[in-house]
C-alpha positions as CSV (number, residue, x, y, z in Angstrom):
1,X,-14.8,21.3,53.0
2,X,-13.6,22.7,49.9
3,X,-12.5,19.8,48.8
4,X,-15.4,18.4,49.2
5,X,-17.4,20.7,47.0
6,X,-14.8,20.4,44.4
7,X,-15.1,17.1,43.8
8,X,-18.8,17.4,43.9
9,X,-18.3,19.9,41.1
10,X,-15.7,17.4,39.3
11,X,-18.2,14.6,39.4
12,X,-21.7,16.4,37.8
13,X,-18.7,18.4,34.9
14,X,-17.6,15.0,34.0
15,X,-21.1,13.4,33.9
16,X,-22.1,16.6,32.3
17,X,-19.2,16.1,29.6
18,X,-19.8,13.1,28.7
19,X,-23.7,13.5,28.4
20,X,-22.7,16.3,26.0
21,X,-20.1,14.8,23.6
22,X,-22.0,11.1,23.5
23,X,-23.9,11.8,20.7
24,X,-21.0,13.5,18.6
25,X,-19.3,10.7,19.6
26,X,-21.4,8.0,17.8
27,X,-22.0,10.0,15.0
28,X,-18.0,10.5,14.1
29,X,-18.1,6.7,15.0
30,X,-20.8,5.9,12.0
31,X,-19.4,8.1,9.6
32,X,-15.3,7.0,10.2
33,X,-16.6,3.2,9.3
34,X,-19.0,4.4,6.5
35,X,-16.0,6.5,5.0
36,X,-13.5,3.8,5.5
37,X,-16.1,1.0,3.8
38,X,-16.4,2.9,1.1
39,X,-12.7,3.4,-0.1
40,X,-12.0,-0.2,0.1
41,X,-11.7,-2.3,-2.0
42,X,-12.0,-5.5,0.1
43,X,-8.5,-6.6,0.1
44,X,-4.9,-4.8,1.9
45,X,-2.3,-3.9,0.3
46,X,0.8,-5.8,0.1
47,X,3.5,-5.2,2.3
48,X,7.1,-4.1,1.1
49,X,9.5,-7.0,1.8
50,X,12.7,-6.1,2.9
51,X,16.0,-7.9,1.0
């Protein structure tokens, strides 16, 4: 039975959790590609070759 509750409990914190850190989510998402974007300069740099 208490097993039962727990994962009861398990389920709604996860849910919970995830409702909770969506939003900060998408945001750090937005502003990582706006911040990389804007220090590029549209081409990578070159590899070191080995000799």
């Amino acid at each position: 039975m208490f097993r039962a509750i727990w994962d009861i409990l398990r389920t709604i914190g996860t849910a919970l959790a995830l409702l909770v850190t969506w939003p900060f989510r998408a945001l750090a998402r937005l502003f990582g590609k706006a911040s990389r974007s804007a220090g590029r300069t549209g081409r990578r740099p070159a590899r070191a070759r080995r000799v």
